[in-house]
C-alpha positions in Angstrom: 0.0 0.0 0.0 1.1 3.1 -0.7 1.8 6.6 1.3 -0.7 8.4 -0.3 -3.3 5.4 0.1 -2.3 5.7 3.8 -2.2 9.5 4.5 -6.1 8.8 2.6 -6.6 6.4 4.6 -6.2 7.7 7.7 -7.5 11.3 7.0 -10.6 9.7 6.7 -10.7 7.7 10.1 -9.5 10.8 11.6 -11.9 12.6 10.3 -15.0 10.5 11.0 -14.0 10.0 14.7 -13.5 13.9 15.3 -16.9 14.7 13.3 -18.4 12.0 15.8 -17.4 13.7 18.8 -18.6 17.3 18.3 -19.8 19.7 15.6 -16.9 20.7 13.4 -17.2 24.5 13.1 -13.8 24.6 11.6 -13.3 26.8 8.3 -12.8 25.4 4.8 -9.1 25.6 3.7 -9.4 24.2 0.4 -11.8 23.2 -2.2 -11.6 20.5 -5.4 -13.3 19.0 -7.9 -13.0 15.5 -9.5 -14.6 13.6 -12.0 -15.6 16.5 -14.2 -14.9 16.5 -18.2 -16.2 19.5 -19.9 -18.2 21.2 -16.7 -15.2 23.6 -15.7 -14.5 23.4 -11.7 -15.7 27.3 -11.4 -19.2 26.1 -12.9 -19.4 23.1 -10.0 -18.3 25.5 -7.4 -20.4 28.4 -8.2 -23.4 25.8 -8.0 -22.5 24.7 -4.8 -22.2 27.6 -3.2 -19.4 26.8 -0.9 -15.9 28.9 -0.6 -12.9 28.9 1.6 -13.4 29.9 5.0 -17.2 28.8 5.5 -17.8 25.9 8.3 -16.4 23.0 7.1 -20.0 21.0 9.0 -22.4 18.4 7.5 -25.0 20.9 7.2 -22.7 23.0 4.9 -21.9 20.2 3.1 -25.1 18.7 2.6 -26.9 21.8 1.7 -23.6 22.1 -1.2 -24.5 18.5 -2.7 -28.0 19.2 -2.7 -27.8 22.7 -4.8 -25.5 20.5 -7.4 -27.9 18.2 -7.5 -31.0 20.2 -8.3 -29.2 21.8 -11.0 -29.8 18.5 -13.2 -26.5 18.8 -14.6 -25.0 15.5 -13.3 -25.6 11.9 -12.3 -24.4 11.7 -9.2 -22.8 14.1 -6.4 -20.8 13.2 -3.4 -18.9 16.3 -1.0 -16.7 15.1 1.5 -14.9 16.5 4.2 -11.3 15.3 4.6 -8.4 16.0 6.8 -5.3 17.7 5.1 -2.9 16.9 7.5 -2.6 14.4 10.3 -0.5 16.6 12.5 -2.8 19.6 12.2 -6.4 19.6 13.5 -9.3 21.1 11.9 -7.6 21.9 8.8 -9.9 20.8 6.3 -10.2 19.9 2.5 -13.5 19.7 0.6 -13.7 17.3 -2.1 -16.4 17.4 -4.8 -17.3 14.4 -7.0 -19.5 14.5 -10.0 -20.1 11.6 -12.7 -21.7 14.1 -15.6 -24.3 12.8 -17.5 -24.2 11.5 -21.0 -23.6 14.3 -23.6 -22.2 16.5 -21.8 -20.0 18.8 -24.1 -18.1 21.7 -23.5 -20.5 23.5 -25.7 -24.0 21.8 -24.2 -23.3 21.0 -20.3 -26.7 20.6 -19.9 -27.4 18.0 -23.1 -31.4 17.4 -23.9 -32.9 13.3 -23.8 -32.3 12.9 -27.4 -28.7 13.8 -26.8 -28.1 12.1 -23.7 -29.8 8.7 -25.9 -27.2 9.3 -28.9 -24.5 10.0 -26.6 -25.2 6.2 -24.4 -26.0 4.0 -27.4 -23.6 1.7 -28.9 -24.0 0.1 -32.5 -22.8 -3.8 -32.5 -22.5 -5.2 -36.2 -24.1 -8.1 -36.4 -22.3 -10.6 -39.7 -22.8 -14.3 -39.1 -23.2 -17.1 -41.6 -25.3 -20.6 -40.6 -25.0 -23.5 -42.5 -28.5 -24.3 -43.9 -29.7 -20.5 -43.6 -27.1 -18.8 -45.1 -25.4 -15.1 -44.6 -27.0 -12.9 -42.1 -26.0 -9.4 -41.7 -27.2 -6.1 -39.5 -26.8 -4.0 -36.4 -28.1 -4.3 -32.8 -28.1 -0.8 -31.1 -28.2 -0.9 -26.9 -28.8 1.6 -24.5 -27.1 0.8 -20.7 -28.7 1.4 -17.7 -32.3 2.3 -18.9 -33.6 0.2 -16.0 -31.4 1.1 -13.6 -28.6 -1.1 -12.5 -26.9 -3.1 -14.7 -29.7 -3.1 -17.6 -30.0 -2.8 -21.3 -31.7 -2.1 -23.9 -31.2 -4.1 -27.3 -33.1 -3.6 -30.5 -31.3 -5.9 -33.0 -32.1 -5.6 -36.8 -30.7 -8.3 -39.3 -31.3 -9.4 -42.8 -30.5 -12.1 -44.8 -30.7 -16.1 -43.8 -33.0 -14.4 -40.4 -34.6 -11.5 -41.2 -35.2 -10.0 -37.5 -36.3 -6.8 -36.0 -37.2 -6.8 -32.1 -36.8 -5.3 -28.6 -34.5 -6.8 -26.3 -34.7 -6.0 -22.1 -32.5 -7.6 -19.7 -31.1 -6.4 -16.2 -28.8 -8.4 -14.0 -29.2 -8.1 -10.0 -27.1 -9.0 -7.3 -27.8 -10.9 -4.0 -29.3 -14.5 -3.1 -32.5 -13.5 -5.5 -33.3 -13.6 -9.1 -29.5 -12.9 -10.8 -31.4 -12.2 -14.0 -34.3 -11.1 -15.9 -35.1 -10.6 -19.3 -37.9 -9.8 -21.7 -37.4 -10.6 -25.7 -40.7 -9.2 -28.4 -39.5 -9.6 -31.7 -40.2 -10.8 -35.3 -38.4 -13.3 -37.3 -38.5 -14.7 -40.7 -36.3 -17.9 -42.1 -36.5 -20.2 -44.5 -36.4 -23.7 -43.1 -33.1 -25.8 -44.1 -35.4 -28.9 -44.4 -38.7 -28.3 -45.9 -37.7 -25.5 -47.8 -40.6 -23.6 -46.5 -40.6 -19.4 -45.5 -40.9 -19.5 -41.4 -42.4 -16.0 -39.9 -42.3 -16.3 -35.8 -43.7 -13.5 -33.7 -42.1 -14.2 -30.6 -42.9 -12.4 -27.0 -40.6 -14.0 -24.5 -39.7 -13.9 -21.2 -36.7 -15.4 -19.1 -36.0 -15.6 -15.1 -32.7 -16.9 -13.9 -31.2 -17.7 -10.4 -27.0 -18.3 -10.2 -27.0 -21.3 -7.8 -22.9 -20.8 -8.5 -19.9 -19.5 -10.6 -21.0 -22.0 -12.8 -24.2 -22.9 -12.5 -27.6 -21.3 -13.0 -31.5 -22.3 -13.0 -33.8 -20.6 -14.9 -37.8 -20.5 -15.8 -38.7 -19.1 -19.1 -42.0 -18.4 -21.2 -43.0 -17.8 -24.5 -46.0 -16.8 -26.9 -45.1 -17.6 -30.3 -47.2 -16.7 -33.9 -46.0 -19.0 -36.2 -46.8 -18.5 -40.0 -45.5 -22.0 -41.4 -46.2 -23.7 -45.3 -49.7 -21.5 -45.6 -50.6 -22.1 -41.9 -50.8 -20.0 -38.7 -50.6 -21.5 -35.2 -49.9 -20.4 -31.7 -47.4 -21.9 -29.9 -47.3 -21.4 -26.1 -44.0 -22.6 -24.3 -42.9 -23.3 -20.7 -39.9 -24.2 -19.9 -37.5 -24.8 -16.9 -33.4 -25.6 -17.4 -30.2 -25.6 -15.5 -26.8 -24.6 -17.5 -23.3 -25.5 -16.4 -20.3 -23.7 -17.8 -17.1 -24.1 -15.8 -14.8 -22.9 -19.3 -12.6 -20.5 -18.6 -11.3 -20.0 -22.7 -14.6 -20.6 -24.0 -12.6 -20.4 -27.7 -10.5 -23.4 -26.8 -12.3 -25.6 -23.7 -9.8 -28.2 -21.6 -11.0 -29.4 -18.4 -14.6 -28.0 -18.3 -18.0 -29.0 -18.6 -20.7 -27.3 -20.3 -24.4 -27.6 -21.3 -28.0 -27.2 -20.5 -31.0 -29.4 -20.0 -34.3 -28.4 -19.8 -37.8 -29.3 -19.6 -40.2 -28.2 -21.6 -44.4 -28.0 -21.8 -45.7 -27.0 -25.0 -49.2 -25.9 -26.6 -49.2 -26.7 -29.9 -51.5 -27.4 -33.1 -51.1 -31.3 -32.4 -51.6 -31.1 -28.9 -50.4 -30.4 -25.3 -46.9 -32.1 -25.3 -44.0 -32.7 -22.7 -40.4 -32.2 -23.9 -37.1 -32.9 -22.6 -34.0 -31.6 -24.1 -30.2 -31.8 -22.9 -26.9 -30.7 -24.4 -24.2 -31.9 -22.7 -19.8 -31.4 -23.2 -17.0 -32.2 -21.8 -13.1 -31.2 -22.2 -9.7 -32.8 -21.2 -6.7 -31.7 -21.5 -3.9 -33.8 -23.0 0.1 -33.3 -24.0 1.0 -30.9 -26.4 -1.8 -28.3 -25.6 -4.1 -30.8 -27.6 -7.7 -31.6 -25.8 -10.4 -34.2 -26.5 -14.0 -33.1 -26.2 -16.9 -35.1 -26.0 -20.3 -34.2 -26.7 -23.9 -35.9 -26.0 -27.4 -34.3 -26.9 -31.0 -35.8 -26.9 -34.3 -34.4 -27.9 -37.4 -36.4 -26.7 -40.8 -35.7 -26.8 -43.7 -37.1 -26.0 -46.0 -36.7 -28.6 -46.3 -35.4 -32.5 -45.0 -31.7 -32.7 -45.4 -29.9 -36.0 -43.0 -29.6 -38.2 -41.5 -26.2 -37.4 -41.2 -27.6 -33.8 -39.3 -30.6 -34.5 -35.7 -31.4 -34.2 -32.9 -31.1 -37.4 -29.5 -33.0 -37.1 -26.8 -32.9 -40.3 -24.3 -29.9 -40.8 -21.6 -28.5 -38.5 -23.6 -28.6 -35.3 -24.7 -32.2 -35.6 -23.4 -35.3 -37.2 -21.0 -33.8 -40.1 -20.8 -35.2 -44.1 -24.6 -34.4 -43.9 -26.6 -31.2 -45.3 -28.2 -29.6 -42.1 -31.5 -30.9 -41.8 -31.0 -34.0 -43.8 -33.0 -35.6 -41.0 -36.0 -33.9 -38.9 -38.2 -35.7 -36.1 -40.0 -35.1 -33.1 -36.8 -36.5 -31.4 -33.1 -36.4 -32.0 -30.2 -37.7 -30.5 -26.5 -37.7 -31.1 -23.0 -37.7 -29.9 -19.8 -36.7 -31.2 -15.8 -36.9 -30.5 -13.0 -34.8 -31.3 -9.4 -34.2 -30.7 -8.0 -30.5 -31.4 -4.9 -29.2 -31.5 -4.3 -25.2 -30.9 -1.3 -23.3 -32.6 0.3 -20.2 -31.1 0.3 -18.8 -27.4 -3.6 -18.7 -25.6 -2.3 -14.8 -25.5 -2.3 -14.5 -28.6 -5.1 -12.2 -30.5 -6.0 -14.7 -32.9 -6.3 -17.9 -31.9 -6.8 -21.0 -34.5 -6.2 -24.9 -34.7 -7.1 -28.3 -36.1 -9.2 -31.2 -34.8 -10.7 -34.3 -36.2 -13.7 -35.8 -35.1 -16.3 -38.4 -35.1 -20.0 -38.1 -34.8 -23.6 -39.7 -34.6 -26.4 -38.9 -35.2 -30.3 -39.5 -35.4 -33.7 -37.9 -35.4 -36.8 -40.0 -35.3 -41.0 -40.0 -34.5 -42.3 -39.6 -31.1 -43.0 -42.9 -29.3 -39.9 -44.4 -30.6 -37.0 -45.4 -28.7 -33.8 -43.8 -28.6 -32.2 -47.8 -29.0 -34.3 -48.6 -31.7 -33.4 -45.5 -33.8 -31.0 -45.6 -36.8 -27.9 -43.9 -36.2 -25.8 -42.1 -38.6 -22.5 -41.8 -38.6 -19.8 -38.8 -40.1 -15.9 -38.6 -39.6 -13.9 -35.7 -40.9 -11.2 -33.2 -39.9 -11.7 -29.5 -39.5 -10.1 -25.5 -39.0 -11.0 -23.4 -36.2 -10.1 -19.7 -35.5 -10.9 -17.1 -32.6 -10.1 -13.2 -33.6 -11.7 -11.5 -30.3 -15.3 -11.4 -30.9 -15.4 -13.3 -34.3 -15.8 -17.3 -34.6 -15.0 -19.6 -37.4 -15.3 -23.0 -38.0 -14.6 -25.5 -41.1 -14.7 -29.0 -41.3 -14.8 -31.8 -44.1 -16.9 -34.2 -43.0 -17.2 -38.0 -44.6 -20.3 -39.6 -45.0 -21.5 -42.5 -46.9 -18.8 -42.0 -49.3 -19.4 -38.5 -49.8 -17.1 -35.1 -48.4 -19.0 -32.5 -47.5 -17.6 -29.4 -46.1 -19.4 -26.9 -43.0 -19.2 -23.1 -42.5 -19.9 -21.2 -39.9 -18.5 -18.1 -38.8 -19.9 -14.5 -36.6 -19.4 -12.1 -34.0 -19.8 -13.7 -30.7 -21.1 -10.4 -29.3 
């Protein structure tokens, strides 16, 4: 720790136990200003009202902050009262801190809503291509804080393989209570990698989670979908309860983690009331060389009919590779997969790429049939991955009844 941290340190214990024991009626000495930008320190100090030689008392000092406040000018206020020297009594500093609100120039200090909005959103590209959907491409704008806390704002706009305007609300809270909430109304169209068929969803959705650890969290979501599918609208009402792990701490490049979800779903469809269970499951070890071997499990199982927009797809990058994505839809799915990848350069580095080769299954089939009695396909291939900051990219040749195929994907991981 350093002197300065001490002296600070100590001012303040100094100064709390003296302003404990009697009134301090003591003058000012000195007067500063911190955290101000474009507001000039005269501006802050004329607003206060305070000057060297009044009382240095709470009263003072409350009645400054409060003027500064009223003003509208700023964020948040604090005036303290601190001891410039430990060897001399009563001779006191006052310290003004001020976080100025967003906008704030030298030539508007006191910026209008519209400004202030401008000034606090950011603009997130959104590029990403999907095998089986193709290139999607837009912006999300967000807006920080606009539910106080730590909350935002989203509206995301895309084009392409998902067409997609919406409104996105989420704010995280701290404490043994809910750790997250977030509400979702949006509009989406694709075109569906199977059927070939135009899918429009209007989607209002909203999500609940609880951290149970670093790694862990429960969560309860709901969702009112309008789905306009091969000439047909239906409703789609969805409940749903999960619990995801993550214990990665290079999410790029997992080795000795787990990672997944599993949830339970209850869903109002066209063909009925129906009870699903999904669960997505990995795992990574480390081995020599920097290499590690990842192991992947998933199953999809349901107990009735769903309709076709609500079933399951395997094939492509994401499921049993040397297929199209899609090549197989059901009411279930299930699959595994195994890979060894090897990493080149330092995990400092700022882009981060490798090779792996893998080994997967994969099956989709009707409700009421069992997950041993389903026909298992089966891909082997090796593949390219890379990790520039936000941006992911993935490319493997896969092998499958006789046939290569190769699998894109690539975005921003914002």
């Amino acid at each position: 720790m350093t002197r300065p941290v001490l002296f600070l340190a100590a001012s303040l214990l100094l100064a709390a136990a003296r302003a404990g024991a009697q009134p301090v009626t003591a003058p000012i000495v000195e007067l500063r200003v911190h955290g101000n930008h474009s507001t000039p320190d005269a501006d802050v100090l004329t607003l206060s009202g305070l000057a060297v030689g009044q009382p240095a008392s709470d009263e003072v000092l409350d009645a400054a902050r409060a003027r500064i406040e009223a003003s509208g000018r700023f964020e948040a206020v604090t005036v303290r009262r601190l001891e410039r020297s430990i060897d001399t009594p009563n001779d006191f500093m006052v310290l003004i801190e001020i976080t100025e609100r967003a906008g704030v120039s030298p030539d508007d200090l006191t910026p209008g809503w519209v400004t202030r909005l401008t000034s606090e959103r950011m603009w997130v590209p959104v590029v990403r291509y999907d095998e089986g959907y193709g290139m999607t491409y837009g912006l999300q704008s967000a807006l920080d804080g606009v539910f106080g806390g730590t909350s935002q704002l989203a509206v995301p706009a895309t084009w392409g393989g998902e067409r997609r305007i919406g409104v996105e609300g989420t704010r995280s809270f701290e404490g043994r209570g809910i750790s997250r909430l977030q509400a979702v109304a949006d509009l989406r169209r694709t075109v569906h990698p199977a059927f070939d068929v135009a899918e429009e969803r209007t989607r209002l959705f909203g999500r609940l989670e609880r951290a149970l650890a670093t790694a862990a969290r429960v969560g309860l979501e709901t969702a009112r979908d309008r789905v306009r599918f091969d000439g047909a609208t239906d409703d789609v009402t969805r409940l749903t309860a999960d619990l995801m792990v993550d214990t990665r701490a290079d999410p790029a490049f997992p080795r000795n983690a787990v990672w997944g979800r599993a949830a339970i779903d209850r869903l109002d469809v066209v063909t009925g009331v129906r009870r699903r269970l999904r669960a997505d499951a990995s795992a990574a070890l480390g081995v020599p060389f920097g290499a590690a071997v990842t192991v992947r499990g998933f199953i999809t199982s349901a107990d009735g009919a769903l309709p076709r927009y609500e079933q399951t797809m395997i094939g492509g990058g994401l499921a049993t590779r040397g297929h199209r994505r899609g090549y197989r839809v059901g009411d279930n799915a299930a699959g595994a997969s195994v890979s060894l990848a090897y990493p080149f350069g330092s995990p400092l580095a700022i882009v981060r790429h490798g090779v792996r080769t893998f080994i997967d299954w994969g099956a989709a089939y009707d409700a009421g049939t069992k997950v041993g009695d389903a026909t298992f396909d089966r891909g082997i291939g090796v593949g390219w991955f890379a990790n520039l900051m936000a941006v992911n990219a993935y490319v493997d040749a896969g092998r499958a009844n006789g046939k290569w195929r190769v699998h894109v994907r690539f975005g921003t991981g914002f």
